[in-house]
C-alpha positions in Angstrom: 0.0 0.0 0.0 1.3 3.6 -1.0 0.5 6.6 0.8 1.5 9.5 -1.5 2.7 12.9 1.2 2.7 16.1 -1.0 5.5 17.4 0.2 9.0 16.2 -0.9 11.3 14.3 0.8 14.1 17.2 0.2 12.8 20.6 -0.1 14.1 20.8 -3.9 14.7 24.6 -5.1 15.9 26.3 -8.4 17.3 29.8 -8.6 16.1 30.3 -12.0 14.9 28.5 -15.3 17.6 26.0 -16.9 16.7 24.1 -19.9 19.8 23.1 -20.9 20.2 21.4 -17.3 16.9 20.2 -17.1 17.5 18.1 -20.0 20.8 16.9 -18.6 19.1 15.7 -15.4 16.5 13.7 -17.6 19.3 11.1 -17.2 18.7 10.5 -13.3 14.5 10.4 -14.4 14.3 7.9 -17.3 17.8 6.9 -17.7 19.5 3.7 -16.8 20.9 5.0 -13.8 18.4 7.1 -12.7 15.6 6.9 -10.0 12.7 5.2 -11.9 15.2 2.5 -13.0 16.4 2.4 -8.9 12.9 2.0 -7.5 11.3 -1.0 -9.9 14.9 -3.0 -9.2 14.6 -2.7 -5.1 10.4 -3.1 -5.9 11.2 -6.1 -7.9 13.7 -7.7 -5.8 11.8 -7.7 -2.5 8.9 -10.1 -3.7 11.0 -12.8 -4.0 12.7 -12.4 -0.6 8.9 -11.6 1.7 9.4 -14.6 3.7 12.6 -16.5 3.4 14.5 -13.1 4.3 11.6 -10.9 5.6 14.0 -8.5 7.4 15.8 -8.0 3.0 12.3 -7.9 2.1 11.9 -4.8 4.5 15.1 -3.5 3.7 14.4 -3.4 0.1 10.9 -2.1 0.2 12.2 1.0 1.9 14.4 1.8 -0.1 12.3 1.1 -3.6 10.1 3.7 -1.6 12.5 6.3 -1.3 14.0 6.1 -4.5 10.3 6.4 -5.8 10.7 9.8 -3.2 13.9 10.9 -5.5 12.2 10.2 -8.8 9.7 12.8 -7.2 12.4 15.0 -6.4 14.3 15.0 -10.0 11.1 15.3 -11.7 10.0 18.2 -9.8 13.4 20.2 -10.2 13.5 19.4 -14.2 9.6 21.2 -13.7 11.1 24.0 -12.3 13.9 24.1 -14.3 11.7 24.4 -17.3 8.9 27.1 -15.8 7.4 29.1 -18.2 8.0 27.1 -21.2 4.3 25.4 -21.2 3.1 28.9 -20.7 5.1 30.4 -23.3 4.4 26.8 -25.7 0.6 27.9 -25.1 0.8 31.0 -27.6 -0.4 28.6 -30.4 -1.3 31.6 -32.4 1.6 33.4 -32.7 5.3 32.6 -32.2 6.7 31.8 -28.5 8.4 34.5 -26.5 11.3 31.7 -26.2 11.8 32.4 -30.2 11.4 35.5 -30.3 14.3 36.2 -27.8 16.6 34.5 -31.3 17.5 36.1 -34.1 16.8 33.7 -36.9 17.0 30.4 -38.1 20.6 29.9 -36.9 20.1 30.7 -33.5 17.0 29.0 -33.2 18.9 25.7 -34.5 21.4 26.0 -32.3 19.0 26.9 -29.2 17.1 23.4 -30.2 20.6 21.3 -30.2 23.0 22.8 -27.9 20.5 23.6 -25.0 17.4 21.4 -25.1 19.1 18.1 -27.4 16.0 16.7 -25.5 13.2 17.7 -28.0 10.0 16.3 -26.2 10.6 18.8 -23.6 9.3 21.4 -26.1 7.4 19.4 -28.7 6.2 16.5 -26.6 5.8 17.1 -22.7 5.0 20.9 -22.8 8.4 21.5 -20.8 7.3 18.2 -18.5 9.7 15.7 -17.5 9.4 12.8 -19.7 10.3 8.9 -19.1 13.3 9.4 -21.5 16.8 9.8 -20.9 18.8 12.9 -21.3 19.0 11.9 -25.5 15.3 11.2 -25.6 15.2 7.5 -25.3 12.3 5.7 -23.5 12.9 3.9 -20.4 13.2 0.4 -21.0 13.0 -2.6 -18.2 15.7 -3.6 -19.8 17.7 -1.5 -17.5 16.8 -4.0 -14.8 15.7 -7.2 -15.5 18.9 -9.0 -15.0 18.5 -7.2 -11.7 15.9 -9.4 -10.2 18.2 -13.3 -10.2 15.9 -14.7 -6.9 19.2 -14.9 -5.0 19.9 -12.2 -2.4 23.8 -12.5 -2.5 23.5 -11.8 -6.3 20.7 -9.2 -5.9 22.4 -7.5 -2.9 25.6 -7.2 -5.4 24.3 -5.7 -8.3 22.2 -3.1 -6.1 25.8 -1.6 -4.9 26.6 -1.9 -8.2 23.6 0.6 -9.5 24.2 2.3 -6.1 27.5 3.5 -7.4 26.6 4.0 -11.2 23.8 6.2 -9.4 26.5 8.3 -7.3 28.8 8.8 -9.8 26.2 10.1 -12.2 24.9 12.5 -9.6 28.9 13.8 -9.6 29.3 14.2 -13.0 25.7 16.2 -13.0 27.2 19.0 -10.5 30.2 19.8 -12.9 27.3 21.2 -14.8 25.0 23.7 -13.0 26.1 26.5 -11.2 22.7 26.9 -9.8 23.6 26.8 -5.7 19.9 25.0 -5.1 20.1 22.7 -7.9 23.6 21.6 -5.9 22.3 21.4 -2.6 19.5 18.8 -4.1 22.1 17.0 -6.2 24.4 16.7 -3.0 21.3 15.5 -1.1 20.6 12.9 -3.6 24.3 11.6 -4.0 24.9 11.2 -0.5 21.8 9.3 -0.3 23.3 6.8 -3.2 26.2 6.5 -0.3 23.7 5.7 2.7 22.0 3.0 0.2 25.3 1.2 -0.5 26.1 0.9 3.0 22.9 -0.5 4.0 23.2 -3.5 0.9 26.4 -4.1 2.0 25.3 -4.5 5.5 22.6 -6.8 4.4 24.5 -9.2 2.0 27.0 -9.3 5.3 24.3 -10.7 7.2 24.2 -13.6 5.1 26.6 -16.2 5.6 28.5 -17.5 3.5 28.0 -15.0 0.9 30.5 -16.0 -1.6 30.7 -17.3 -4.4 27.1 -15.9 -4.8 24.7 -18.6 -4.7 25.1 -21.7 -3.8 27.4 -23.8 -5.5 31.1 -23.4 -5.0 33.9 -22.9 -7.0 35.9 -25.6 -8.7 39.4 -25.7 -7.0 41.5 -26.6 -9.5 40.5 -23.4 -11.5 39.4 -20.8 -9.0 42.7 -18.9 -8.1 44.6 -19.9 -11.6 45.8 -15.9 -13.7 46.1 -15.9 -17.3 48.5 -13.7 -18.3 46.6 -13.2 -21.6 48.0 -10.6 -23.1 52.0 -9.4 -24.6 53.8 -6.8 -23.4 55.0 -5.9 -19.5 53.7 -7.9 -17.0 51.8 -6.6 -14.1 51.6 -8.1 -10.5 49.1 -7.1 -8.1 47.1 -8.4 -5.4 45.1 -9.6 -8.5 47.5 -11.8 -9.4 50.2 -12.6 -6.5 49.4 -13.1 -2.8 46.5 -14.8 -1.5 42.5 -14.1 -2.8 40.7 -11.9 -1.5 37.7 -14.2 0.0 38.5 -18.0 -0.7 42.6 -17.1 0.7 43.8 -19.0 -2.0 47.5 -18.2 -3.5 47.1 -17.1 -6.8 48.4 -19.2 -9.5 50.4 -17.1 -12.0 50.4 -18.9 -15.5 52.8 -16.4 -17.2 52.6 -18.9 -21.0 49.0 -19.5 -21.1 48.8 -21.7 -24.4 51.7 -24.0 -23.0 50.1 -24.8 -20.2 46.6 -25.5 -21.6 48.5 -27.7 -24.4 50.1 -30.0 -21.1 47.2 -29.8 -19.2 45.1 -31.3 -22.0 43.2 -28.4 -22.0 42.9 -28.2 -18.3 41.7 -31.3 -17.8 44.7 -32.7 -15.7 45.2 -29.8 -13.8 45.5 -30.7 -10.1 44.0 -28.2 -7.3 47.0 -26.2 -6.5 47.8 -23.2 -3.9 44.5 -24.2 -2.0 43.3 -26.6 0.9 40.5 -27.4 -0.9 39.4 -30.0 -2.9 37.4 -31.7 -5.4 35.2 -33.8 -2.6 35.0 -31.0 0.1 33.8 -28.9 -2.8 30.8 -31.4 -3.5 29.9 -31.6 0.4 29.5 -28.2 0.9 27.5 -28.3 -2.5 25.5 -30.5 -1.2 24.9 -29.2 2.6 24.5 -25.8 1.4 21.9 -26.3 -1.1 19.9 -28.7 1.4 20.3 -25.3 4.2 19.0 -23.0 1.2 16.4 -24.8 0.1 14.9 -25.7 3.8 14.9 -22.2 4.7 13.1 -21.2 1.8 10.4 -24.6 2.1 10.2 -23.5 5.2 9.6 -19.7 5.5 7.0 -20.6 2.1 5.0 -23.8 3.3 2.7 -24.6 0.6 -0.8 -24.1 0.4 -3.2 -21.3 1.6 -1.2 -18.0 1.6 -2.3 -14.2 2.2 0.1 -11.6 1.9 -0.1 -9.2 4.5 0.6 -10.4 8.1 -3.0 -8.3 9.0 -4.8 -11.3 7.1 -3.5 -13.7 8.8 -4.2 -12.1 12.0 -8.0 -11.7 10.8 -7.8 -15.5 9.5 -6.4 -16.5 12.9 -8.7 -14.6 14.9 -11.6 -16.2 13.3 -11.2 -19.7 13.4 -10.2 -19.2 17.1 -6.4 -19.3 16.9 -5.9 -16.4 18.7 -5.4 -13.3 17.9 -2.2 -11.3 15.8 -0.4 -8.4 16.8 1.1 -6.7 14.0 5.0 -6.2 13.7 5.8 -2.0 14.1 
C-alpha cells in the first residue's frame, strides 16, 4: 500500500529556469541510472525475498520507496527548471516569446541542439519531465531485468553496483549547474546513493557465507589460476600474487598461457593447486549448502493457503479461534 505525502522528501529549489540542465538531469529520471530505473529494481527484488529473508524484504521495500521519493524530487526540479515554457508553448497563435528572444533560423537551431538536445521537452511534454533519458530514449525494463536473479547474494551485489553507477552520475551532473539549489539537491541525492550502499552491504554481510554468490562453490582446480593473456609488460598485483581476497587462495600465476593448456590437455589434468580445498569437500559443501537454502526457503513458504499481509492472517487467525495477531511495528 502507498500513501502519497505532498510534500518532498528534500525541499528541492531552483534559482532560475535552466533548460539546458533540465535536460541533462532527464538522465537521473528515465535513464539507466536514474531513480525510476532504482525503484522498480529494489520493488522487484523484495517479492522474491517476503518470507525466506523478511528482514531484505523490509530493507528493500524502503528503499524502492525512497527512491520512488527521489524520482519525485528530479522530476520536480526538471519542472522548475523548465517554468514558463508550457506557458510560453501555449501562444499557439503566434510565435513563443522563447523564439522571439533568437535572431533567426541559426540561432534558433542551435538553441534546439546545444540547449534542449531533448526535444519532447518542447514538442512533446510541454516542458514536463518525460520517461526518456537525457537523449530522448524511452525507459526500457531492460535497465533492470537482469537485476531481479531470486538470489539475495546476487541481488544484494548488483544493487551496490547501481548504487554506485547512481552516485557517480549525480557527480558528474554538478560539474554542470552553477545553480547553488540545484547543488544542494544533487548533493542531497548523492549522498543518499552512499547511505543505500552501506545498507546492501550490511545486508549481503548478514548472510553467511556470501561468496561465491549462490550456492554452488567454485571448482578448486580453476578458481585462483591468472592468465596472463596478453603481450607486453607484465603486471603483478594483489590480483595476481598473494592470496585471494575471500576464498585465501594463492594465486596461480600462469605467465605462457597456451603452453600450459597444451600440457594440461586443456585443463583437464590440472590438479588443485595453492589451496586446501578439494574436489570432494567442494561437493559436500554443494551438497549441505543447497539442502540449508532450500529448507529455509520450504520452510519460510509452506505450501498451500497463503495471504500476503501479516494483517490477514491475523483476521484469519482470529476467526477460526487461533488467537489473535499483533502486527509487527
Amino acid at each position: 500500500m502507498f500513501y502519497h505525502v505532498k510534500d518532498l522528501q528534500f525541499n528541492a529549489r531552483v534559482s532560475k529556469p535552466d533548460p539546458a540542465f533540465a535536460t541533462l538531469l532527464l538522465e537521473q529520471f528515465g535513464g539507466a541510472n536514474g531513480e525510476l530505473a532504482a525503484a522498480l529494481r529494489y520493488f522487484g527484488q523484495a517479492f522474491g525475498a517476503r518470507n525466506p529473508f523478511p528482514d531484505k524484504y523490509d530493507l528493500l521495500m524502503d528503499i524502492a520507496t525512497e527512491e520512488f521519493s527521489h524520482l519525485e524530487i528530479v522530476g520536480a526540479t526538471i519542472q522548475m527548471l523548465l517554468q514558463g515554457i508550457n506557458g510560453d508553448l501555449k501562444k499557439a497563435a503566434e510565435e513563443s516569446e522563447i523564439m522571439q528572444l533568437l535572431d533567426g533560423k541559426k540561432a534558433k537551431e542551435e538553441f534546439i541542439h546545444k540547449a534542449i538536445v531533448a526535444p519532447q521537452l518542447l514538442v512533446s511534454s510541454g516542458g514536463g519531465p518525460a520517461y526518456t533519458n537525457s537523449q530522448g530514449v524511452p525507459w526500457s525494463a531492460s535497465y533492470i531485468n537482469g537485476d531481479c536473479n531470486g538470489d539475495l547474494t546476487v541481488d544484494l551485489r548488483s544493487d551496490m553496483a547501481a548504487e554506485s553507477r547512481a552516485k557517480i552520475t549525480y557527480e558528474y551532473l554538478l560539474q554542470f549547474t552553477d545553480d547553488p539549489y540545484v547543488k544542494e539537491t544533487l548533493n542531497f541525492l548523492m549522498t543518499r546513493e552512499v547511505a543505500h550502499f552501506q545498507m546492501f552491504e550490511a545486508a549481503l554481510d548478514s548472510i553467511q557465507p556470501n561468496f561465491p554468490p549462490g550456492v554452488l562453490q567454485s571448482d578448486p582446480r580453476y578458481s585462483n589460476l591468472y592468465f596472463n593473456m596478453s603481450s607486453g609488460a607484465d603486471i603483478r598485483g594483489a590480483w595476481n600474487e598473494g592470496e585471494s581476497s575471500q576464498l585465501g587462495e594463492t594465486w596461480q600465476f600462469i605467465e605462457d598461457p597456451v603452453s600450459y593448456v597444451l600440457q594440461t590437455n586443456g585443463l583437464l589434468d590440472v590438479e588443485p593447486t595453492g589451496t586446501s580445498r578439494t574436489l570432494q569437500g567442494v561437493d559436500e559443501i554443494d551438497k549441505s549448502l543447497s539442502l540449508q537454502r532450500s529448507e529455509e526457503i520450504n520452510m519460510a513458504v509452506p505450501i498451500g493457503e497463503q495471504s500476503w499481509s501479516e494483517h490477514a492472517d491475523g483476521l484469519q487467525k482470529k476467526s477460526n479461534g487461533k488467537g489473535s495477531h499483533t502486527k509487527k511495528k
